[in-house]
Structures are given as C-alpha cells and as structure tokens.
C-alpha positions as CSV (number, residue, x, y, z in Angstrom):
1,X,30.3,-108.8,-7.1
2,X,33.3,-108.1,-9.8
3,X,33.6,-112.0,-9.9
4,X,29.9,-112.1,-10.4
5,X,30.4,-109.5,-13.1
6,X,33.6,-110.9,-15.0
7,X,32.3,-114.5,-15.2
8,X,28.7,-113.9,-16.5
9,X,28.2,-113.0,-19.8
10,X,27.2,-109.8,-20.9
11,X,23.7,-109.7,-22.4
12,X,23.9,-107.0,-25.0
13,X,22.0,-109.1,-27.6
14,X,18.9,-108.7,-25.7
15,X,16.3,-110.8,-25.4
16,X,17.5,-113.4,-27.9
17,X,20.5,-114.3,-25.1
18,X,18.0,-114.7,-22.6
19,X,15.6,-116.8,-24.8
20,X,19.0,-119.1,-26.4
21,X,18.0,-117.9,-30.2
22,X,16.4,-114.9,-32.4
23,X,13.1,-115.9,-32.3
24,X,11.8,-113.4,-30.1
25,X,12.8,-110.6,-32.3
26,X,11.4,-111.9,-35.6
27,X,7.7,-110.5,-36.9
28,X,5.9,-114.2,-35.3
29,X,6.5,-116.5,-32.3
30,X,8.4,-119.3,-33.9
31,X,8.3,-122.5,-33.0
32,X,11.3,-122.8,-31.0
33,X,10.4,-119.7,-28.9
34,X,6.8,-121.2,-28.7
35,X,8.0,-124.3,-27.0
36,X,9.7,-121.8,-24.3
37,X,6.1,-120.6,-23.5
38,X,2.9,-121.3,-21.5
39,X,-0.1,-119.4,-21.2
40,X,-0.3,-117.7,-18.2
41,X,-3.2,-115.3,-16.6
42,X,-3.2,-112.0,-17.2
43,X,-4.1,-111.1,-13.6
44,X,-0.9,-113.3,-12.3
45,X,1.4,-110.7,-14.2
46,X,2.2,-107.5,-12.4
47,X,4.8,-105.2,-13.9
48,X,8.3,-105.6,-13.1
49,X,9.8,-103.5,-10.2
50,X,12.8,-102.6,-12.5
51,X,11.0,-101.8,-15.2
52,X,13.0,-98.2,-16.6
53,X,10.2,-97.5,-18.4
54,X,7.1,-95.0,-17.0
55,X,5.6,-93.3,-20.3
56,X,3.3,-95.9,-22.4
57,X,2.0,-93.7,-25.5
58,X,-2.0,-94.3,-25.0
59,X,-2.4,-94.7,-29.1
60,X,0.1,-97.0,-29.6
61,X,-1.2,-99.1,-26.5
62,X,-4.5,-99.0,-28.7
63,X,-3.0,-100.2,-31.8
64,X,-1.1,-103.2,-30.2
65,X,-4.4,-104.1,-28.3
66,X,-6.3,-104.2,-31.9
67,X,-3.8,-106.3,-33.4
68,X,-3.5,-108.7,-30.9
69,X,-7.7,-109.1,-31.1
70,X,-6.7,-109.8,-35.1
71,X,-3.4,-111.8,-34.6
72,X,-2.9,-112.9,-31.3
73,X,0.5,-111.8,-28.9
74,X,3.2,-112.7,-31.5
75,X,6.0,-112.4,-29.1
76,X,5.9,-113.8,-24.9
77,X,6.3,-111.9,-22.1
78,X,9.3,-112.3,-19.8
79,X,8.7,-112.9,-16.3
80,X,10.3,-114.6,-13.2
81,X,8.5,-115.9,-9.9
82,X,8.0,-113.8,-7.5
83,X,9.4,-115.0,-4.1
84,X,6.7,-116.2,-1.0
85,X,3.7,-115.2,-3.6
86,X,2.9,-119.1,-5.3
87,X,1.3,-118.2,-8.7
88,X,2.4,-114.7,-9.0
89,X,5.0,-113.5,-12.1
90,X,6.9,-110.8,-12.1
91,X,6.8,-109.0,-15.7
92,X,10.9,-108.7,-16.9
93,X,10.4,-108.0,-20.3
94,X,7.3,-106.9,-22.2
95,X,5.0,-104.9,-20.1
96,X,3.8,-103.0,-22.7
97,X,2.6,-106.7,-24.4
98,X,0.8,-106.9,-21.2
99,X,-0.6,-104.0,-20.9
100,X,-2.1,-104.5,-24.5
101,X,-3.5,-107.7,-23.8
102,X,-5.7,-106.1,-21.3
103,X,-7.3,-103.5,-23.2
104,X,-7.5,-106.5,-26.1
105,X,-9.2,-108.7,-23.6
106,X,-6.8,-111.6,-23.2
107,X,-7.4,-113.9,-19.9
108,X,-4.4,-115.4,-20.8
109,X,-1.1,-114.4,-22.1
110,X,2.5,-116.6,-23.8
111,X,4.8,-115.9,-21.0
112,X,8.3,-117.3,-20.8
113,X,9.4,-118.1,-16.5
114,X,13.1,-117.8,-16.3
115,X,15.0,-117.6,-12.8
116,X,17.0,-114.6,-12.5
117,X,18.3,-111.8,-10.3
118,X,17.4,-108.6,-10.0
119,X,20.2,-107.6,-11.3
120,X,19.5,-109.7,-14.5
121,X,16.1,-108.5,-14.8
122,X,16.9,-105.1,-14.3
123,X,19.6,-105.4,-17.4
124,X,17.3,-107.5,-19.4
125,X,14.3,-104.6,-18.9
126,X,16.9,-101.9,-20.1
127,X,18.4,-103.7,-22.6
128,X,14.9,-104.7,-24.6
129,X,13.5,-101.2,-24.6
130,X,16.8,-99.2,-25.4
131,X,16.9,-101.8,-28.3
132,X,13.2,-101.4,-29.1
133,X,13.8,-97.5,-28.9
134,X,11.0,-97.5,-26.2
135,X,12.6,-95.2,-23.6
136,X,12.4,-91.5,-23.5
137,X,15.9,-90.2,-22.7
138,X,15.0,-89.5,-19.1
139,X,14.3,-93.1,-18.9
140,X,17.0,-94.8,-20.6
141,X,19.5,-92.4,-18.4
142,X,17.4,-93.4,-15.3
143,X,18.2,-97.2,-15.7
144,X,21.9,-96.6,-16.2
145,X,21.9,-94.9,-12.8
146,X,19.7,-98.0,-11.4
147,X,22.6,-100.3,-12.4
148,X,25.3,-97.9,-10.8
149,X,23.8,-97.1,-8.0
150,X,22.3,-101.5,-7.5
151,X,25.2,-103.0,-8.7
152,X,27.8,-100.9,-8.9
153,X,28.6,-101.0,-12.6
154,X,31.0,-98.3,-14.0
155,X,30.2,-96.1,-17.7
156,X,31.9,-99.1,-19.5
157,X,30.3,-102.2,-18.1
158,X,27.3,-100.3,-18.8
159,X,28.1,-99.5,-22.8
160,X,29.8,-103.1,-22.9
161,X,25.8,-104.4,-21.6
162,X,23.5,-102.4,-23.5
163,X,26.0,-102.2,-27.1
164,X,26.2,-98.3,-26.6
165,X,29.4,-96.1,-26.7
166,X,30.9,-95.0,-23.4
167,X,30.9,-91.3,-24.1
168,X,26.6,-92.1,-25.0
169,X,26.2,-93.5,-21.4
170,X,28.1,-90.5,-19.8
171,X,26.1,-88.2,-22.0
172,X,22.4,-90.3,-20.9
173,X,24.0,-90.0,-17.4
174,X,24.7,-86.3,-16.9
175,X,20.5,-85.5,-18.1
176,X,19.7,-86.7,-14.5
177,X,21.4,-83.3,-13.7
178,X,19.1,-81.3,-15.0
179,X,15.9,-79.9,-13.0
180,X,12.8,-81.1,-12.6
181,X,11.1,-79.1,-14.7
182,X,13.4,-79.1,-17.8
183,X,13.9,-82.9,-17.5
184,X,9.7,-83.7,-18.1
185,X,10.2,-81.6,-20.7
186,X,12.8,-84.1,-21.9
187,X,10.6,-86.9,-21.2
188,X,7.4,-85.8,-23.2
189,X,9.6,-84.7,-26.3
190,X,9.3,-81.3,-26.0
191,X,13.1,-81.0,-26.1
192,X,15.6,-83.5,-27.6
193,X,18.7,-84.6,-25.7
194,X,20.9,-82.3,-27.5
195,X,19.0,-79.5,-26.4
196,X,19.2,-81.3,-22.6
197,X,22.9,-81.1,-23.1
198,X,23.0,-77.7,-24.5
199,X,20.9,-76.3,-21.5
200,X,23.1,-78.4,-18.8
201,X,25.5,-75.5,-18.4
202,X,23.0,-73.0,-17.9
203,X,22.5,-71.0,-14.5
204,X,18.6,-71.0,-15.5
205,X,18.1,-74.4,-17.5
206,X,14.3,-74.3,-16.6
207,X,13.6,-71.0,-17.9
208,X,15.5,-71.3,-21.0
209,X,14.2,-74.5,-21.7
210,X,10.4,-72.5,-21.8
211,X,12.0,-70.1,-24.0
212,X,13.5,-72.8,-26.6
213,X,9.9,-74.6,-26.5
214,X,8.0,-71.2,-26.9
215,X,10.6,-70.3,-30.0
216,X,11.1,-73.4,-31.7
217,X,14.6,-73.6,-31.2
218,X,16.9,-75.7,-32.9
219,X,20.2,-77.4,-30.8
220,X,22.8,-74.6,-31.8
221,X,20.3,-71.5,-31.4
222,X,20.1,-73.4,-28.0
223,X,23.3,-73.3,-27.8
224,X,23.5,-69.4,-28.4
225,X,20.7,-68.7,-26.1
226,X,23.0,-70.5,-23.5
227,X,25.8,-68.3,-24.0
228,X,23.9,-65.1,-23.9
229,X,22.5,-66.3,-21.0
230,X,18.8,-66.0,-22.1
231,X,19.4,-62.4,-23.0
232,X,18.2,-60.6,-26.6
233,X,20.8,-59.5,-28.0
234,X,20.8,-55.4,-27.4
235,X,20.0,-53.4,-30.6
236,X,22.6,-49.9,-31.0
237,X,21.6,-47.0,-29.1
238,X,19.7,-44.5,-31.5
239,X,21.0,-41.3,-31.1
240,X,18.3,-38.9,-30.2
241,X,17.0,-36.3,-33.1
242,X,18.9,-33.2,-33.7
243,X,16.7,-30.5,-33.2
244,X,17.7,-27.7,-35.8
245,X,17.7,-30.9,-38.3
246,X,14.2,-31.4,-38.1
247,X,13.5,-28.0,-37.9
248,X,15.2,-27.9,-41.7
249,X,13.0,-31.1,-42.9
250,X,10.2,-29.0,-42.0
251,X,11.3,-25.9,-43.7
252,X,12.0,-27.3,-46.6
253,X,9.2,-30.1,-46.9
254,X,6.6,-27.2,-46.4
255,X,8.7,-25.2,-49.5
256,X,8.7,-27.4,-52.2
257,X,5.3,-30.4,-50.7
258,X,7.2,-33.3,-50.2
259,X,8.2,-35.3,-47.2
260,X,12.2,-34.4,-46.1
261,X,14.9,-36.6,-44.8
262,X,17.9,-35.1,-43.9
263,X,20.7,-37.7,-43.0
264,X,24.3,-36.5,-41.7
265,X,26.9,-38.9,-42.4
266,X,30.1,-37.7,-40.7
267,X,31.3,-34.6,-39.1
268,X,30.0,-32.6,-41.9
269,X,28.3,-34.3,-44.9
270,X,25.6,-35.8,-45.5
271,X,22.3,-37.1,-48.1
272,X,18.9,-35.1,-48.3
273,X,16.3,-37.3,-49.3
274,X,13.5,-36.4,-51.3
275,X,10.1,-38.7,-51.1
276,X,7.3,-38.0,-54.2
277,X,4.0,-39.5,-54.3
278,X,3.2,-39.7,-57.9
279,X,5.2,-39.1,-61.6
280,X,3.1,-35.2,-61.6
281,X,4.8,-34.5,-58.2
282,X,8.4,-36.0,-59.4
283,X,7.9,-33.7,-62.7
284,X,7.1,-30.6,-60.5
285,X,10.4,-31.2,-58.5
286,X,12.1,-31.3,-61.5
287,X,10.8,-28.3,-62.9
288,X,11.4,-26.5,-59.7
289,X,15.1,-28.0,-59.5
290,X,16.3,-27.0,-63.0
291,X,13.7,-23.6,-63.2
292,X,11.9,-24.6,-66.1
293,X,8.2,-25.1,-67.2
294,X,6.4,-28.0,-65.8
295,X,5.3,-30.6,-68.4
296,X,3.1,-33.4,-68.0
297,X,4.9,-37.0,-67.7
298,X,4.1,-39.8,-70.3
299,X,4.2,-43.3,-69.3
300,X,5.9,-45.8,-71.6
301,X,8.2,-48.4,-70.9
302,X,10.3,-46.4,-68.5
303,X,7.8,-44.8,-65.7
304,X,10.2,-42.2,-64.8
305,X,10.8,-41.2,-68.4
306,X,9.8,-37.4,-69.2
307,X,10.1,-37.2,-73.1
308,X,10.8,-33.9,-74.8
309,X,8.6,-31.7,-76.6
C-alpha cells in the first residue's frame, strides 16, 4: 500500500486531474471535456458508496433542476462500472448533478466512465466537494476518517490530497469526537466549527451547545461558557436590610413627604438621599432645610433655578 501511495500522484487539483484538463471546472462543458462524455440513463446511475456527502439543500436541488430544463447539465457526471452489474454506473463525482437531473426530467445524463479504485473514487468524491465547499464540517471530517480508517493514510497524505493544511485536517478530525447530538447540530449550521472546537473540551458539550444556539453565541463567549462550565456567573451576595435603618427612612420620609434612602458607606459614614416629585416639592425642602418662607419656583432656562424676590 505505501508503494501504491508514493508512486501515484496525488489528486489535489480535483476533478481537472482526473478529466486530463480544466474543463470541468469552467461555467460550460467544453469541447475537450465533451468528447470525454456519453449520455448515459439516469436510471443506470446510483450514487456512489463513498460519497462523504449526506445533506443535499432541497432549494438549491430546485434551482439546479430549473437551470438544467433552461441550459442543459453543463458539467458530466463521474462514474465507474460497477463490478458483475453490465450496464450499471457507479456515481464518483457529481451526485448532486444527478440528483438535479431527476427533478428536471432528464432520461439521460453526460457522464464520464473512468476505471478506478475505491480508493480513487473515494479521494476523487472528497476532493470535488471540499473544493466546491459542498460538505458540512461533519462531512468533510467524516471522509478524512474514511481514508484513515480504508487506506490507511496519515494527517499529511490527507492535507497533501485534498490541498488543506495539516493542523485543518487534525482540527476536521477531532469534530468526530463530539456527541451525537452537538455534532447534527454541526451538520445543519446551527453551530460553526469553531464553536465545535470550543465545546470539545467540555464535560457537557450537548447541553452547552443548546445553550450557545438558544443565546446566540459567538466563538469566544463559547469559549467563556466552556470555562465556567455552563454556569452564570454568581452576582455579590446582598447584605440583608438593617433594621433600625429603615426604621430611620421611615421616620424621616413621613417628617418632611419624601421618599428616604439612607446608604452607609463604611464603618460609620454614609449619604442620605432625598427623592422630590416635582420643583413645588424641591422648593418646600428647601424652605424647610434653610427655615425660611416657601416661594413658588419659576421655570426658565435652568428648571431648578429659584429666583429671588
């Protein structure tokens, strides 16, 4: 198998090394690529075994099939024989194509027959739809472990194959970790991958992951709610009320009509707060403060001004 591995060459480019050019990838089927091609019934293709991808958005699937009614399939579908089955195709690249034609009505489809192994398909499958961005990162990290756990390749054959960095692969690689629960929210977008990562180290992944959904969360709060281990963070203890305190706000509230706050600040000071309702009640306090006659307060530009008579 290393042989195997050292002497082929690595298909990182996609589906242009398997086709011999760029065509593939270019808005039309030119004419090179349409050589390659043959049509091929729809009901001969069945969807790859390898295929890393299991989430086909249902809209998009309904735009592709409209434009292929308007345009035609602009790009063939990849596909090998299947062995013992004379007339059946084995979908390698492009199931989503296929899928489209369906709903668009094709009998027929451009498909391009190649013999390869599984292991080629398998790479092949990975390789178009990382480079399409079709996979969800549950998918893309499942098809990495396919091609460790098939073919034994290591974290840098596999970033050498797909043009990815090692440290990505490891990353894709450790999501499988996660539970069940917090990995389909992975898959349907409800979290990203950093917030997969940031949740890997958590002794409850599956709960904090409903909590970051539920909140809105962003990667680093994530990250917080990790380290405080899902917990709110715990407001001070309020000392309770002292007693003979309120029975002074009270006392002196009922004395003068105005709502008291007294608020000790250290061993022996303090503030006492004063609320008024209106500029009459403020003019009263001041009257009954500084023992003199109470006068009626004129507004002008300053609304606390009391002018002199």
């Amino acid at each position: 198998m290393s042989n195997e591995k050292s002497q082929r060459p690595k298909l990182g480019r996609g589906l242009a090394a398997l086709l011999g050019d760029d065509g593939a990838e270019t808005p039309g089927m030119e004419a090179g690529v349409a050589r390659l091609a043959r049509s091929i019934p729809i009901a001969a293709l069945s969807p790859g075994a390898g295929q890393p991808r299991r989430h086909f958005d249902e809209e998009a699937l309904d735009a592709l099939a409209q434009s292929i009614r308007e345009r035609g399939m602009l790009q063939p579908i990849i596909a090998r024989r299947i062995e013992n089955a004379p007339g059946r195709y084995e979908i390698v690249a492009g199931e989503r194509r296929w899928r489209a034609a369906q709903r668009a009505g094709l009998a027929e489809a451009p498909v391009i027959l190649r013999d390869m192994t599984d292991r080629d398909a398998l790479e092949i499958a990975l390789i178009e739809n990382i480079q399409r961005e079709d996979l969800n990162p549950v998918e893309e990290a499942a098809g990495y472990q396919r091609l460790v756990d098939a073919f034994g390749y290591t974290q840098e054959d596999l970033a050498k194959s797909v043009g990815k960095s090692r440290p990505h692969v490891a990353n894709m690689l450790r999501l499988l970790n996660l539970p069940d629960a917090t990995r389909e929210r992975l898959a349907a977008g409800q979290i990203t991958a950093g917030h997969a990562r940031a949740l890997l180290v958590a002794k409850n992944p599956d709960v904090l992951a409903e909590m970051v959904v539920a909140r809105g969360l962003n990667v680093r709060q994530t990250e917080r709610l990790v380290q405080e281990g899902g917990l709110p963070r715990q407001a001070a203890p309020q000392k309770p009320a002292d007693p003979n305190l309120k029975a002074v706000e009270r006392d002196i509230g009922d004395a003068i009509g105005m709502k008291v706050a007294l608020k000790p600040k250290g061993r022996h000071g303090g503030s006492l707060v004063l609320e008024y309702k209106d500029l009459d009640q403020l003019d009263l306090l001041i009257a009954r403060l500084t023992s003199r006659p109470v006068r009626a307060v004129v507004e002008d530009d300053d609304p606390l001004s009391i002018p002199d008579r």
